[in-house]
Phi, psi and omega in degrees: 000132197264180201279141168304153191227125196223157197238121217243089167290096195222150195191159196048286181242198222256345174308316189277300211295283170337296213261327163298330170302288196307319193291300182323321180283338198255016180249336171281324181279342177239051121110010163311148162280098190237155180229158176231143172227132206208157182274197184308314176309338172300028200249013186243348194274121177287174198030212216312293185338271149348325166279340196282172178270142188227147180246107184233112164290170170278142180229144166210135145317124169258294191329134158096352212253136194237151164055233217269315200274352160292336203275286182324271206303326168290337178277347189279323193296321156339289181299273188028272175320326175290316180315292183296318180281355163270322152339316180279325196265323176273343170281330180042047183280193197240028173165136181226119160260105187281186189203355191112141189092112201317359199256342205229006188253001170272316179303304197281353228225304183311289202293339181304325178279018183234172175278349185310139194269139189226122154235173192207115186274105187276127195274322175292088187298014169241112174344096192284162225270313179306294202301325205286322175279358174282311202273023159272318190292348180253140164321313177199096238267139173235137195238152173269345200226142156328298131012339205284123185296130154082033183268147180304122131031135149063354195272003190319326174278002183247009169233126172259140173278149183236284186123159170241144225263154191234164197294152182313319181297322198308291198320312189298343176281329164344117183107334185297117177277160210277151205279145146341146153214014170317188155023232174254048159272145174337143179258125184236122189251116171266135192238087160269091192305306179084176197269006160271063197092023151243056166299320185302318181292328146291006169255350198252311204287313171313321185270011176261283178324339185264328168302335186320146176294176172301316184261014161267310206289323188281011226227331223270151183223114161245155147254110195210109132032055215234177164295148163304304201289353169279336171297343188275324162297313157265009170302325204275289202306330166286329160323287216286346180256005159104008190267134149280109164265094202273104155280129170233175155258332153262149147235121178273027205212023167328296170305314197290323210273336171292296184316294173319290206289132159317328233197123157236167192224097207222174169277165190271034198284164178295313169317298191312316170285326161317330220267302176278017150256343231245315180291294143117065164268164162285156204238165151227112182255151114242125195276123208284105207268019168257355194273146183337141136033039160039077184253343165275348146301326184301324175316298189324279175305344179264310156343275170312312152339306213265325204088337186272355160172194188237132150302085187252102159316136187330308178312307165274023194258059194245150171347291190303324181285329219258321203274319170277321164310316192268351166272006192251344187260232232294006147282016157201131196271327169282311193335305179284339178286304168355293197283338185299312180325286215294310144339316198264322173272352175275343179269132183215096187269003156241063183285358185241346176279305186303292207286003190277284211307317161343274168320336160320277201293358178280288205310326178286334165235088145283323165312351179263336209288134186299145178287153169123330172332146151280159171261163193247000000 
């Protein structure tokens, strides 16, 4: 009997991509048939992802877009759809699992009109505007946070926690017990920007570590993140106050350099924070205040909540707030090992094994699946 063939709907930023990557590696290792269906941009996409047979529909955004290019983008999610029900008709897979995002709502809007069984994984704690319009229409919802906002009416029996899964190196970090901070040992601050908004983080974070006393500051070892046009400046600021600091603009070595770090200091996108509840450090989040329907305070806030790291909203995400946190986190040491325990318990570094198993059980009871479907 051959292996179930199940189709994975993904598309844009690494928040929809990551955690469709992770489900891919663990649908591969126990031996299933996956195709990913993505909009154009799915023509880059690397690892697991990248091995699969890929299918690319017309996709359009519609948020924020007025007039002629709201017009473009709703005839495209249209054809999209045709697109995708023929896809469909000829793939016959035995489940299709979205992710999110406008790249992923014409496949999924499709598979809904069929008997094929469908979930859909919210990345966020807060419902995102693709997933809201699915979730009344899927079989099954998958959540990253207990918490999660702007979920349907009624809907409880159709949501399962999975947690959200993070690439495999992450995952291998999980259990890495938390560094030393006794005597002199290094103190290690991971400064993780995203492809959003981290000028800010460059502008704050040096000049806060440079307020820091003197026997906390010889103590501080960072590694951070930075824009190209940002490097050279803060490259300068840390010279001048004397910090040691490894800058990139990539870091390929995130998981070893996370398992190390006391402290991460990052925006609230949904990877980043899975990754350091997943490893299971404590956070400092500012939540990036232009993102959809300002869903990483919702991250941000399920995070502090939790005990597993602090919130700073941007506004107050000044040299001087930041420089009184950190001195009040690493001069006591428990205070952060605390929060490391609450990061560990808030984290489900096995969130691509659990949303797998999901997907098992959707295709073994597909015979349950509400009457009334059109046949493809």
């Amino acid at each position: 009997m051959s292996k179930p063939h199940v189709l994975l709907a993904a598309g844009g930023t690494g928040g929809h991509v990551f955690p469709a990557e992770a489900l891919a590696s663990e649908l591969m290792d126990r031996g299933y048939r996956l195709g990913l269906v993505t909009d154009k941009r799915g023509k880059v996409y690397g690892g697991a992802l990248g091995e699969l047979e890929t299918h690319h529909i017309l996709a359009g955004g519609i948020a924020g877009k007025r007039g002629p290019a709201k017009i473009k983008s709703m005839m495209e999610l249209g054809l999209g759809g045709w697109q995708a029900w023929g896809l469909l008709k000829t793939l016959r897979p035995d489940a299709v699992i979205g992710f999110g995002g406008y790249a992923s709502v014409p496949t999924m809007l499709a598979a809904t009109f069929s008997p094929i069984p469908t979930a859909i994984h919210e990345q966020n704690a807060l419902l995102g505007r693709a997933n809201r319009l699915l979730a009344k229409r899927v079989k099954a919802i998958a959540t990253s946070f207990a918490d999660t906002r702007g979920l349907p009416q009624g809907a409880g029996q159709s949501v399962t926690l999975t947690g959200m899964p993070v690439r495999a190196s992450i995952a291998a970090m999980a259990g890495t017990p938390y560094p030393e901070t006794e005597g002199d040992a290094p103190l290690s601050v991971l400064v993780l920007g995203g492809s959003q908004g981290a000028t800010v983080l460059s502008d704050v974070v040096p000049a806060a570590l440079a307020k820091l006393p003197e026997d906390i500051k010889a103590r501080i070892d960072v590694t951070q993140q930075c824009r190209a046009e940002d490097l050279d400046k803060v490259k300068t600021a840390y010279s001048q106050s004397g910090l040691r600091a490894h800058l990139a603009t990539f870091i390929d070595d995130v998981p070893q350099r996370m398992a190390k770090a006391h402290v991460v200091i990052s925006r609230a996108g949904a990877s980043t924070v899975a990754e350091a509840l997943a490893v299971g450090r404590p956070s400092i989040l500012v939540p990036y205040p232009h993102a959809a329907d300002d869903h990483q305070t919702y991250n941000a806030h399920a995070v502090d909540a939790a005990g597993a790291g602090w919130i700073m909203p941007q506004d107050t995400f000044t040299p001087d707030n930041l420089a009184l946190r950190l001195d009040s986190l690493l001069g006591l040491p428990a205070v952060l090992q605390k929060a490391a325990r609450c990061a560990r318990d808030l984290g489900r570094a096995d969130a691509a094994k659990r949303l797998a198993d999901l997907v098992a059980s959707l295709i073994e009871n597909k015979t349950h699946l509400k009457s009334g479907s059109a046949e493809l």
